[in-house]
N, C-alpha and C positions, 0 to 999 in steps of 0.2 A: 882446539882454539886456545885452551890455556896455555897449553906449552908454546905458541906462537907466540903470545904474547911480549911486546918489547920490556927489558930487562926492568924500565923503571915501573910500568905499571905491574910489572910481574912480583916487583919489592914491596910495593906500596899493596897492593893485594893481601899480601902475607907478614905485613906488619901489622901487630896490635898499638893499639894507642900505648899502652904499659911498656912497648919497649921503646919507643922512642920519648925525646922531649920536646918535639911540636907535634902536637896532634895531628895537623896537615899532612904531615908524613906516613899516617896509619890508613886504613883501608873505609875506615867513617865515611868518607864523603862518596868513594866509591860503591859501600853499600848503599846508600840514600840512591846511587842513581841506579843502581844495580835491581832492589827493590821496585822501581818504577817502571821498566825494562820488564824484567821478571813478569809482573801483574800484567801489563798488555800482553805478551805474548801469548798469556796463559788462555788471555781473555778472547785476542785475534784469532785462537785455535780451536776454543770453544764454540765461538759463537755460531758461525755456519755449521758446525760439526751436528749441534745437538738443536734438533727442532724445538719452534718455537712454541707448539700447544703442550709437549710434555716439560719446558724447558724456560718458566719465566724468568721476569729479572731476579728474584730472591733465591728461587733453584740455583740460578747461575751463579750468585755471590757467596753461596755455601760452600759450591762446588770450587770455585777459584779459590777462596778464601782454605779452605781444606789442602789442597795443591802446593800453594805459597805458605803454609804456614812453617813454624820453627823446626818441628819434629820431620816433617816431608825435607826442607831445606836440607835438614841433618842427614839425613839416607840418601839425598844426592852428595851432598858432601863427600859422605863417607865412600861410596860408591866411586866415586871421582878421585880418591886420595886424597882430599888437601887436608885432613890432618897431619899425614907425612910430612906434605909440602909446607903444613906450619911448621913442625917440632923442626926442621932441616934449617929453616928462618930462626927460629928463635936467639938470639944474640946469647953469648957465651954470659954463664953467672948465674943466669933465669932459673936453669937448673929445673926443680923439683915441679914449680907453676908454670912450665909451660908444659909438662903434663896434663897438668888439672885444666889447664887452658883451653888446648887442642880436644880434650874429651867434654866441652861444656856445649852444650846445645846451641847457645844463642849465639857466641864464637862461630861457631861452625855455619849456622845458618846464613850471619851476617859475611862469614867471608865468601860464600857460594855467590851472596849476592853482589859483593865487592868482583869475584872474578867474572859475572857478569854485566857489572857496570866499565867495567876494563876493557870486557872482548866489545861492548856497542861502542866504546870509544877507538879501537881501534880496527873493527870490522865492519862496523856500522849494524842499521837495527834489522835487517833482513837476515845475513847471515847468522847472528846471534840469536834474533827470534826463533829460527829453524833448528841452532843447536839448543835451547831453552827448553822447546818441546819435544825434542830426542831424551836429552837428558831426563826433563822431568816424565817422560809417560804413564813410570810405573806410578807413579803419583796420581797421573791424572787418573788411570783406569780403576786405581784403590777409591779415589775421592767418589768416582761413578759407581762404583758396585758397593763401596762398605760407605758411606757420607756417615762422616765423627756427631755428635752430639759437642757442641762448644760451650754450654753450660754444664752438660756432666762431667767434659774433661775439667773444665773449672772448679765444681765444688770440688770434686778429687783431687785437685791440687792445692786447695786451699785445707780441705780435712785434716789434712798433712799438718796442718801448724794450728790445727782446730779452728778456725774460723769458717764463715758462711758468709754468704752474699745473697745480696737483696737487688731487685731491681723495681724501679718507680719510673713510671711515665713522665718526662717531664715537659712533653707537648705534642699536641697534635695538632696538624699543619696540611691545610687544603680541606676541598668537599669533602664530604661522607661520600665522594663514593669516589675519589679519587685520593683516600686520609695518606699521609704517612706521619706516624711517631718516632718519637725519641726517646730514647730511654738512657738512662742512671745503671748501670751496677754500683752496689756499695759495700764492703764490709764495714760494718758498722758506720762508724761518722764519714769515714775514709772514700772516696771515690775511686775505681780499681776502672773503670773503662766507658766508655758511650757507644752508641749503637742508634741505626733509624733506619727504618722496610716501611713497607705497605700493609705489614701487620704488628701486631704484639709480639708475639712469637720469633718473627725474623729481625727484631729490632734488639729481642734480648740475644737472639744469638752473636748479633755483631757486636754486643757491649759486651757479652764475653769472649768472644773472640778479642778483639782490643782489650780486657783487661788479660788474658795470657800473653798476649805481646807486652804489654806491660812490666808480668811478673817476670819473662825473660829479660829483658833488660835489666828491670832492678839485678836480677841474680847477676848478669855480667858485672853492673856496675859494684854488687859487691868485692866482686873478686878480682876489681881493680880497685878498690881500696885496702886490701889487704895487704 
């Protein structure tokens, strides 16, 4: 389906914002849709797939959220060529950074998702859901046999630069016997993500989940300010 795709959405795909000067022209808006695309399909495949008594809704959001995150993104990526298919794009001059570009995780992630916001604009959401869950399986069948811990990848990558994170409840919302909370991750004064399940536990996984999507982004947008 990539390679079908028409020549403009195929440019716009493989444009970083850094090489052009309207943003519009870069593959941004394509990932936002690509992203939301991506998450259904993951979801439309799961859901009949995996029973409902060993399979609630917080299982399931682990399980998706594990699938679609940066690092799985990356291994389809990479799997698929399109770092090729960036450094090939890269406009003459770029040189050295669009190495550094094409090997950055959240790059990579975010354009998997741009060439799947491209293919449901141009194939629509059937055939692109079907090639979603082709492409992502090995994903899905890792997220089911090995499911990541999202606050240990998190302290782990905060160690890195010595800091820790904290998580605080900052509501609970419904009966007791129907709660769901909210929770805070923080380093320090700082807020790095939010998260809310039906438990404690599943609420801080999704605030560190959202704060590593966080710290990827910041990392791109570093290295578009450089």
């Amino acid at each position: 389906m990539l390679r079908e795709l028409p020549d403009d959405l195929r440019q716009q795909v493989f444009t970083h914002a850094s090489w052009t000067d309207r943003r519009s022209d870069s593959y941004s808006r394509l990932a936002f849709l690509g992203d939301s695309v991506l998450g259904l399909s993951i979801t439309a495949h799961l859901y009949p797939r995996l029973e409902a008594e060993r399979y609630g809704a917080g299982r399931l959001t682990k399980i998706r959220a594990q699938t679609v995150s940066g690092p799985s993104c990356r291994a389809v990526a990479e799997r698929l060529g399109v770092p090729d298919f960036l450094a090939a794009a890269a406009p003459d001059g770029v040189g050295q950074s669009a190495s550094t570009l094409v090997a950055t995780e959240r790059v990579l992630a975010s354009v998997i998702e741009a060439v799947i916001g491209a293919c449901f604009l141009h194939a629509g959401y059937e055939a692109t859901a079907a090639a979603v869950v082709e492409a992502f399986t090995p994903e899905i069948e890792h997220a089911l046999d090995h499911p990541v811990d999202f606050k240990s990848s998190l302290q782990e990558r905060l160690a890195q630069r010595g800091e820790i994170v904290s998580y605080d409840v900052t509501a609970e919302l419904g009966p007791p016997h129907d709660r769901t909370f909210e929770v805070l991750a923080s380093v320090g004064e700082r807020p790095v993500g939010t998260g809310s399940g039906r438990s404690k536990k599943h609420a801080e996984q999704e605030a560190a989940r959202t704060a590593l999507e966080m710290l990827y982004s910041a990392d791109e947008d570093e290295f578009e300010d450089e």
